[in-house]
NUTI-447782 format. One record per residue: residue number from 1; residue in one letter; chain; x, y, z of N, C-alpha, C, CB in turn. Coordinates in nm, 2 decimals, padded with zeros to 4 digits. Glycine has a CB too. Layout:
# NUTI-447782
<kolba pos="NUM" code="A" unit="A" n_c1="X" n_c2="Y" n_c3="Z" ca_c1="X" ca_c2="Y" ca_c3="Z" c_c1="X" c_c2="Y" c_c3="Z" cb_c1="X" cb_c2="Y" cb_c3="Z"/>
...
This chain:
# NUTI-447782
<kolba pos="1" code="X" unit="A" n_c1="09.99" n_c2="11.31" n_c3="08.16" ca_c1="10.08" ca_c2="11.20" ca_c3="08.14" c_c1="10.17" c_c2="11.22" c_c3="08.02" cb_c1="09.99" cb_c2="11.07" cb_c3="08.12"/>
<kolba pos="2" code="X" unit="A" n_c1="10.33" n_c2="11.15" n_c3="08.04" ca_c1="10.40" ca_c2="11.17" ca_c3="07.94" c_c1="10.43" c_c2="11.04" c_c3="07.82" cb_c1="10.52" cb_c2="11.23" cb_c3="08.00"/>
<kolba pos="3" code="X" unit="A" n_c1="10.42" n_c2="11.06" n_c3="07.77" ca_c1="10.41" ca_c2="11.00" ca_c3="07.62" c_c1="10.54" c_c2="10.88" c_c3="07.66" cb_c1="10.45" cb_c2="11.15" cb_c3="07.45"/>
<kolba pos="4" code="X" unit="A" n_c1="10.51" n_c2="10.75" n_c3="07.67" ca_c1="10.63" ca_c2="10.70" ca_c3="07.73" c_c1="10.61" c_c2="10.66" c_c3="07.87" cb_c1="10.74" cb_c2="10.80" cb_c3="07.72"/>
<kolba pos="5" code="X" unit="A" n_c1="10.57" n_c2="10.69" n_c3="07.95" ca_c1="10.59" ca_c2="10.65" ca_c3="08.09" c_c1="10.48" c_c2="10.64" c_c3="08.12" cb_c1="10.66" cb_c2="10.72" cb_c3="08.19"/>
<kolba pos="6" code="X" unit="A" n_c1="10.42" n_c2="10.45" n_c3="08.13" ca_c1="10.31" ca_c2="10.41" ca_c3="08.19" c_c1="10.31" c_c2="10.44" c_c3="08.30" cb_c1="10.28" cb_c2="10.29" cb_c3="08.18"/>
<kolba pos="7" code="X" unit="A" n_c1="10.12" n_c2="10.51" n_c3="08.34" ca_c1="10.11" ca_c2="10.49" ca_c3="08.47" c_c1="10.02" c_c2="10.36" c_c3="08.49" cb_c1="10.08" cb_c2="10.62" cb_c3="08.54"/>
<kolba pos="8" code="X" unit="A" n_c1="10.05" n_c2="10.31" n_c3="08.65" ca_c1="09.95" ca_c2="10.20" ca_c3="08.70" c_c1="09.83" c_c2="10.25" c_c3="08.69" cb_c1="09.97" cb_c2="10.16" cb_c3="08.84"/>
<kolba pos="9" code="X" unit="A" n_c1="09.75" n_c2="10.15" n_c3="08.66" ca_c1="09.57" ca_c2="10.17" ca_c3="08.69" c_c1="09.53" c_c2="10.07" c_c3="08.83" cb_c1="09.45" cb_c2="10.10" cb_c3="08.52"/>
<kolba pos="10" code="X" unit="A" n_c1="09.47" n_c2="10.10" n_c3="08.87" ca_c1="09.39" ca_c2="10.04" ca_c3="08.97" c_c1="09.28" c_c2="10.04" c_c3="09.01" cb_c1="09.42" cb_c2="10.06" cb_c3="09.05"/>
<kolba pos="11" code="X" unit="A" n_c1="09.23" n_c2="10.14" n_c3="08.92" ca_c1="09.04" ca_c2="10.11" ca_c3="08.93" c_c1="09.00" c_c2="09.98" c_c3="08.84" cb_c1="08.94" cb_c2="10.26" cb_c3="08.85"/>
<kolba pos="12" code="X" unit="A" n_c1="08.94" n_c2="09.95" n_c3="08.90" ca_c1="08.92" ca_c2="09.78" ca_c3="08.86" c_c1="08.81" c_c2="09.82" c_c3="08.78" cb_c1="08.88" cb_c2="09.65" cb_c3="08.99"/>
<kolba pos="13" code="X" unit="A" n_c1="08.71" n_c2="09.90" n_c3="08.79" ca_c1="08.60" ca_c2="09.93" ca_c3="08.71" c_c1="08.66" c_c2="09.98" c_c3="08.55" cb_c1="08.51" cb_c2="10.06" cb_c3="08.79"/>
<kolba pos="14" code="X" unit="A" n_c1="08.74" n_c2="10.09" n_c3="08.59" ca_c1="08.77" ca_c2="10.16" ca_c3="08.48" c_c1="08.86" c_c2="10.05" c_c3="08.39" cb_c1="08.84" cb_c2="10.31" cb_c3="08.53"/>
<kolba pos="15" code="X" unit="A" n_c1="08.89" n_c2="09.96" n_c3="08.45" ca_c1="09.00" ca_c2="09.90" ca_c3="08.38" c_c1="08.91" c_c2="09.76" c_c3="08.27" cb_c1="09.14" cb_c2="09.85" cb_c3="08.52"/>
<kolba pos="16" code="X" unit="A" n_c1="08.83" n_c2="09.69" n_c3="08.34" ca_c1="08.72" ca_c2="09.64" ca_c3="08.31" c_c1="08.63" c_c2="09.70" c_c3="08.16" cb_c1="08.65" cb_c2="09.65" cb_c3="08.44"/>
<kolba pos="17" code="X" unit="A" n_c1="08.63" n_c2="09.83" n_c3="08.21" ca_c1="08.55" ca_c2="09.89" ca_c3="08.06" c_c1="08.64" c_c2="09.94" c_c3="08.00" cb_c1="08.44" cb_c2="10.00" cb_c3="08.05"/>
<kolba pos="18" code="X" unit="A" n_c1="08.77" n_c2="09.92" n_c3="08.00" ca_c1="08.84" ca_c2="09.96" ca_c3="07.88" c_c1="08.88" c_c2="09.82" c_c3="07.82" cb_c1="08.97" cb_c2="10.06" cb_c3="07.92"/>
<kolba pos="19" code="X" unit="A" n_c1="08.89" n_c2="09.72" n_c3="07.89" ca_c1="08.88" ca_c2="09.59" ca_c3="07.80" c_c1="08.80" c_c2="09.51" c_c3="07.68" cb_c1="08.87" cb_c2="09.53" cb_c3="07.88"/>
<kolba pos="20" code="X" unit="A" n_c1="08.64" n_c2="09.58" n_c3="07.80" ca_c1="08.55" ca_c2="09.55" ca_c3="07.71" c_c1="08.57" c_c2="09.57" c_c3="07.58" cb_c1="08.44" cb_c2="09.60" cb_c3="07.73"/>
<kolba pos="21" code="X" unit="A" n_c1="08.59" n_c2="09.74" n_c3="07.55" ca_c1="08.61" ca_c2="09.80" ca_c3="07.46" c_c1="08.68" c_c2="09.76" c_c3="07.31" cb_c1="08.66" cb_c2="09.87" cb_c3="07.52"/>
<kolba pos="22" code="X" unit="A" n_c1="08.83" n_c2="09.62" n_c3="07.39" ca_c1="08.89" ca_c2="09.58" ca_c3="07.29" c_c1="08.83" c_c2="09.43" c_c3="07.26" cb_c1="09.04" cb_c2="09.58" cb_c3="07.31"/>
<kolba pos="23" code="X" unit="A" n_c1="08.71" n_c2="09.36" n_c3="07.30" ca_c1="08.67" ca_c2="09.22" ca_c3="07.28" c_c1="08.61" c_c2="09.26" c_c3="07.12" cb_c1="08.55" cb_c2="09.14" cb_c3="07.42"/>
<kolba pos="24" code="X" unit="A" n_c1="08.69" n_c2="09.18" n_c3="07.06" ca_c1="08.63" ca_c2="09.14" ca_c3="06.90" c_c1="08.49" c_c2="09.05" c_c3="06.92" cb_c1="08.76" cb_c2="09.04" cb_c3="06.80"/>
<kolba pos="25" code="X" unit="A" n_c1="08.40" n_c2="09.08" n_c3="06.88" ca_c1="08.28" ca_c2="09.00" ca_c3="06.91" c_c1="08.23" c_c2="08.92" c_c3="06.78" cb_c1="08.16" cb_c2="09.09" cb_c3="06.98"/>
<kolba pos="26" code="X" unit="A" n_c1="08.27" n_c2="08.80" n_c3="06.81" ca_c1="08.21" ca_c2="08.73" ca_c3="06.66" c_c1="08.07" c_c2="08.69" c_c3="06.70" cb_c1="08.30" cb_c2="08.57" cb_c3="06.59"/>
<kolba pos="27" code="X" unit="A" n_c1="08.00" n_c2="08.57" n_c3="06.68" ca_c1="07.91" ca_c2="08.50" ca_c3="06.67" c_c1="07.87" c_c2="08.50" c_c3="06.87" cb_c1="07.96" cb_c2="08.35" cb_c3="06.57"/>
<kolba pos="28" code="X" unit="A" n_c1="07.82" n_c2="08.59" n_c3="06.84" ca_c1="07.76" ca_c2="08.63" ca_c3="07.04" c_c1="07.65" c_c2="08.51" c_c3="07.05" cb_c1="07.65" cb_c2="08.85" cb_c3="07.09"/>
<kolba pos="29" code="X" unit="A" n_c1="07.69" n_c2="08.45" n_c3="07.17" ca_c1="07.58" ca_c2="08.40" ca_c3="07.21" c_c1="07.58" c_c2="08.46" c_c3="07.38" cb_c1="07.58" cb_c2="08.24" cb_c3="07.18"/>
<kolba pos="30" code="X" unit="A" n_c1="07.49" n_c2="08.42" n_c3="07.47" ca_c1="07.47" ca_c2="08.42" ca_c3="07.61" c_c1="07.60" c_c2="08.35" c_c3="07.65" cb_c1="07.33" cb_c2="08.36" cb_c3="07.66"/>
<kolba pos="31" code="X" unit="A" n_c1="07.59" n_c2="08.20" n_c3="07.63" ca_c1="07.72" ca_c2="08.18" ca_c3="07.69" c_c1="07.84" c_c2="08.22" c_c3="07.65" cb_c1="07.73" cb_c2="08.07" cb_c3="07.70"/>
<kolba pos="32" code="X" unit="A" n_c1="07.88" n_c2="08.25" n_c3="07.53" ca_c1="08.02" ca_c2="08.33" ca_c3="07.51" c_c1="07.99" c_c2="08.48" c_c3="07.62" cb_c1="08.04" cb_c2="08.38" cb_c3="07.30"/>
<kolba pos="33" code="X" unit="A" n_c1="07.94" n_c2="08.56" n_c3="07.59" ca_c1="07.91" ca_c2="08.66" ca_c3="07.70" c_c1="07.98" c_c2="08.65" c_c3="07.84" cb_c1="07.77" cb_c2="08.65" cb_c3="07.72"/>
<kolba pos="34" code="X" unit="A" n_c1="07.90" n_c2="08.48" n_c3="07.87" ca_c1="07.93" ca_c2="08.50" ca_c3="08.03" c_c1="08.08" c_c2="08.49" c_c3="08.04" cb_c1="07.86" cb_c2="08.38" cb_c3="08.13"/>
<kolba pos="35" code="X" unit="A" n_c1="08.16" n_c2="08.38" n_c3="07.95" ca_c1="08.27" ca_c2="08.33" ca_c3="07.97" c_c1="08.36" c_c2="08.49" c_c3="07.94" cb_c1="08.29" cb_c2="08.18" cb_c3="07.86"/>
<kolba pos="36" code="X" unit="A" n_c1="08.31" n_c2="08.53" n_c3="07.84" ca_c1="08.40" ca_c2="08.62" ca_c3="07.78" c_c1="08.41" c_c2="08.74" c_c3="07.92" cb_c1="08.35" cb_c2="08.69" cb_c3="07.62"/>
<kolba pos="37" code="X" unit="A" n_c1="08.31" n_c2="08.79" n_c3="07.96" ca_c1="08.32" ca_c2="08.88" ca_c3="08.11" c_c1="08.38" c_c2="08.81" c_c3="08.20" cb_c1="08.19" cb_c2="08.91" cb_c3="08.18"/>
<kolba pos="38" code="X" unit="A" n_c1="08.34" n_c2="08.70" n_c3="08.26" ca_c1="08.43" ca_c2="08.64" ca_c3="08.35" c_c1="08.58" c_c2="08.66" c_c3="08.33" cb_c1="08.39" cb_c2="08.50" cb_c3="08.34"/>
<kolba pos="39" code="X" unit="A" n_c1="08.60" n_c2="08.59" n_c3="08.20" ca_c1="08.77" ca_c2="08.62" ca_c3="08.20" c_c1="08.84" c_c2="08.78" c_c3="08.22" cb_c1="08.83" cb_c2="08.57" cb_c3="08.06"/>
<kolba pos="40" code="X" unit="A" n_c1="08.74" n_c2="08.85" n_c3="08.17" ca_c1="08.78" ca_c2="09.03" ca_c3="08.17" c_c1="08.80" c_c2="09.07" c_c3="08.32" cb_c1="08.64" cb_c2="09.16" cb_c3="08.10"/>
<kolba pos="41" code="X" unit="A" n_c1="08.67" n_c2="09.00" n_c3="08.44" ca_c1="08.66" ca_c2="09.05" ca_c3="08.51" c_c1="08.79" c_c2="08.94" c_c3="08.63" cb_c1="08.51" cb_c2="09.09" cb_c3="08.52"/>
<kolba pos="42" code="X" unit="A" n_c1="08.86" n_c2="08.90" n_c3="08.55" ca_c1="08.94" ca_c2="08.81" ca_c3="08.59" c_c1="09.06" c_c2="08.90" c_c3="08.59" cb_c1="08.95" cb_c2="08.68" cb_c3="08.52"/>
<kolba pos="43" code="X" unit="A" n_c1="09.09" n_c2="08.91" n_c3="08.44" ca_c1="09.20" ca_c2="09.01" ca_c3="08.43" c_c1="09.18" c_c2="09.16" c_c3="08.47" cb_c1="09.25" cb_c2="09.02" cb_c3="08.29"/>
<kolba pos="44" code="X" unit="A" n_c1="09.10" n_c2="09.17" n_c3="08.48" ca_c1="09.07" ca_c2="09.31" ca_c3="08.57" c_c1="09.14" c_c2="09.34" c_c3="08.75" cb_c1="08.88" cb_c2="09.31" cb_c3="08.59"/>
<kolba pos="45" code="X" unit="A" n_c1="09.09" n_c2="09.17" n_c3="08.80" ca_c1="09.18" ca_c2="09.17" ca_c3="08.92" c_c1="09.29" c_c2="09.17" c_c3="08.93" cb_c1="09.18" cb_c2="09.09" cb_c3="08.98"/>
<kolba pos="46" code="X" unit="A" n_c1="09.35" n_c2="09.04" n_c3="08.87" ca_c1="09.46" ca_c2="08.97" ca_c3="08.89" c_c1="09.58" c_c2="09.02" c_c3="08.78" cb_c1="09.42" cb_c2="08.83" cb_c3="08.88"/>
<kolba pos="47" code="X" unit="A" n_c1="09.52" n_c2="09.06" n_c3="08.67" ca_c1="09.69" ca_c2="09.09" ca_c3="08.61" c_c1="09.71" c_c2="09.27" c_c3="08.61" cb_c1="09.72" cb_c2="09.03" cb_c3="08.40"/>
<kolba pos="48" code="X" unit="A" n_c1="09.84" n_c2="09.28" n_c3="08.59" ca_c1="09.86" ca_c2="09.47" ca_c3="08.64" c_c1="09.85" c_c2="09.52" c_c3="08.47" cb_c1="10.08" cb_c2="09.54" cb_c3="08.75"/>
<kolba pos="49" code="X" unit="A" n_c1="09.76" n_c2="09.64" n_c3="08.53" ca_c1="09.72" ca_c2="09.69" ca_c3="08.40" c_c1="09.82" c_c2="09.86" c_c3="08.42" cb_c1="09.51" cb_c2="09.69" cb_c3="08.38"/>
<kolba pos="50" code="X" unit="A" n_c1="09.81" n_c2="09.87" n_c3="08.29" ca_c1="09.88" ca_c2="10.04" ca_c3="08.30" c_c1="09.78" c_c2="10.16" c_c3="08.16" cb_c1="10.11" cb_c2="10.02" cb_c3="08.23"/>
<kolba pos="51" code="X" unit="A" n_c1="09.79" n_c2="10.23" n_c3="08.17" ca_c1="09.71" ca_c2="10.37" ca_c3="08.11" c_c1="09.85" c_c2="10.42" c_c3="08.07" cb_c1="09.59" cb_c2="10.49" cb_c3="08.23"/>
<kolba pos="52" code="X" unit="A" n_c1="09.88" n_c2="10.41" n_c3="07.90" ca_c1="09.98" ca_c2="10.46" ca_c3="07.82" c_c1="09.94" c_c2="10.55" c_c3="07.72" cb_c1="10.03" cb_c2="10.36" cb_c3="07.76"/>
<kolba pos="53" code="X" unit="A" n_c1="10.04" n_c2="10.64" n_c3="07.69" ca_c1="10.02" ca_c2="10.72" ca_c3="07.57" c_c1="10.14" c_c2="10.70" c_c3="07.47" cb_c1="10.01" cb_c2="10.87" cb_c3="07.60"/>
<kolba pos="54" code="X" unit="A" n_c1="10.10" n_c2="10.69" n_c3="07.35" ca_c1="10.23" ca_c2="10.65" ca_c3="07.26" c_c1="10.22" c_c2="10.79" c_c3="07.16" cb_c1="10.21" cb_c2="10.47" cb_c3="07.16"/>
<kolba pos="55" code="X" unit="A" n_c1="10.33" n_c2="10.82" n_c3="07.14" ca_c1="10.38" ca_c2="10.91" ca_c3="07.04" c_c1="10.46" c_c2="10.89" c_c3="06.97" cb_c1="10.40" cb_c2="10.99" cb_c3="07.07"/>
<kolba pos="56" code="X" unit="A" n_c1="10.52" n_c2="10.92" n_c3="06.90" ca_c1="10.62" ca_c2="10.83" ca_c3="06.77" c_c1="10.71" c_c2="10.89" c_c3="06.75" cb_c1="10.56" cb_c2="10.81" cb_c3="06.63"/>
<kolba pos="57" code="X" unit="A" n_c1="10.80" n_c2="10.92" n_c3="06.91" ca_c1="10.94" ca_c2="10.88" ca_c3="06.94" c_c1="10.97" c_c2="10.77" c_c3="06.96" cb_c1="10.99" cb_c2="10.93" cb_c3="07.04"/>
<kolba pos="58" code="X" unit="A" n_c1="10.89" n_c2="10.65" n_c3="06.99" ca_c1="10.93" ca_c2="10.57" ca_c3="07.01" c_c1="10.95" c_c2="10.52" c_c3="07.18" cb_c1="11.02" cb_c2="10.60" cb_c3="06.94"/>
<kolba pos="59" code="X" unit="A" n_c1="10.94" n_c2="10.60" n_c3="07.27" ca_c1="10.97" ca_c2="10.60" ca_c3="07.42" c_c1="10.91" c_c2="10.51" c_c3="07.46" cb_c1="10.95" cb_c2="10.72" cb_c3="07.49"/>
<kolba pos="60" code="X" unit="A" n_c1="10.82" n_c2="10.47" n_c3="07.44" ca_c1="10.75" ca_c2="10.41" ca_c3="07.48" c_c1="10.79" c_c2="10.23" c_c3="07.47" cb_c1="10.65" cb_c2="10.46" cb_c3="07.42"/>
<kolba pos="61" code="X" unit="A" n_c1="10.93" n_c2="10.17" n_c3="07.35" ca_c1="10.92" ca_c2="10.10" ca_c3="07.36" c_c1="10.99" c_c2="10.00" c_c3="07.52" cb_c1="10.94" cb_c2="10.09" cb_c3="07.23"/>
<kolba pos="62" code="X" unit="A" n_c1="11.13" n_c2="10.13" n_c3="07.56" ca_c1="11.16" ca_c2="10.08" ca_c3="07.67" c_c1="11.16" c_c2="10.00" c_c3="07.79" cb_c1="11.15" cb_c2="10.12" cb_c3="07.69"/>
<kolba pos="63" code="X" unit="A" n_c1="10.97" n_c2="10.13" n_c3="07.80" ca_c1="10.88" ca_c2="10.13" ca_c3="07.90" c_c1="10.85" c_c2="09.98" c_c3="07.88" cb_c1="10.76" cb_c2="10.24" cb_c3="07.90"/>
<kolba pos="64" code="X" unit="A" n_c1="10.77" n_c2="09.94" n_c3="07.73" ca_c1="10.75" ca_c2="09.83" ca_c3="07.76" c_c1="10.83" c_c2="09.74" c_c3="07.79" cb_c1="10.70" cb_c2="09.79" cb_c3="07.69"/>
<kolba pos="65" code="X" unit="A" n_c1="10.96" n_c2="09.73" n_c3="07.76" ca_c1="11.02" ca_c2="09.65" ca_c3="07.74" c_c1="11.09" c_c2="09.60" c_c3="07.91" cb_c1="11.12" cb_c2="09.70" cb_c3="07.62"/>
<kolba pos="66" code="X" unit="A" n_c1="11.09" n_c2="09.73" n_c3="08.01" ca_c1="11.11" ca_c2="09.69" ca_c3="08.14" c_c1="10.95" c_c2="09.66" c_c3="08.23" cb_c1="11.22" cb_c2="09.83" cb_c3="08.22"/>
<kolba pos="67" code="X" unit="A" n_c1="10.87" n_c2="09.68" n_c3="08.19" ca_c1="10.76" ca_c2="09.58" ca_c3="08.25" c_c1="10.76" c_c2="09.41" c_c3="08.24" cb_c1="10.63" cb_c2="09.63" cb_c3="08.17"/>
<kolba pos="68" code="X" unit="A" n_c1="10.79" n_c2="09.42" n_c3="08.09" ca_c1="10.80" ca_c2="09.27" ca_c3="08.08" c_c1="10.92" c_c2="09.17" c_c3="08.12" cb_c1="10.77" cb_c2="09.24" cb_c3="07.95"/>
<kolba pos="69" code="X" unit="A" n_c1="11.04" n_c2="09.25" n_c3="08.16" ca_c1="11.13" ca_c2="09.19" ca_c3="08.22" c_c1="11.10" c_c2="09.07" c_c3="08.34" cb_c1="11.19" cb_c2="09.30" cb_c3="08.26"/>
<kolba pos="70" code="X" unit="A" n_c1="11.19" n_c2="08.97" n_c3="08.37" ca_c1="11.17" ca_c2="08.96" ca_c3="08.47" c_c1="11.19" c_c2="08.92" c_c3="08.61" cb_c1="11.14" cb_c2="08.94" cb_c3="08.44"/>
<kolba pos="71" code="X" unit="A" n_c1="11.12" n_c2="08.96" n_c3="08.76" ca_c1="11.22" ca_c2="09.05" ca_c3="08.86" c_c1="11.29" c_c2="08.93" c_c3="08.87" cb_c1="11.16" cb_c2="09.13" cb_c3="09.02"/>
């Protein structure tokens, strides 16, 4: 992959545990847990995710900048 040009993800698994990855976890309980997976495994379906590399040309801000356009 080139530094700059998101590609699509579509493994819903893989995309799911890279979320986890970023939940800040304060004061865990069981029910924060459930709520907090639920929503991951929400955005795991439903919003489009992408697998980026940034390097510090800068290229990358573009890229973001025509994802978030809108059609």
């Amino acid at each position: 992959m080139i530094a700059g040009h998101p590609l699509p993800a579509s493994d819903r698994r893989e995309i799911t545990r890279r979320l986890l990855a970023c939940v800040i976890k304060p004061f865990v309980t069981a029910d924060w847990w459930h709520k907090t997976l639920d929503l991951i495994e929400q955005m795991a379906r439903e919003a489009p995710c992408y697998v980026m590399r940034f390097d510090k040309s800068g290229a990358i801000v573009a890229q973001l900048a025509a994802l978030t356009k809108d059609p």
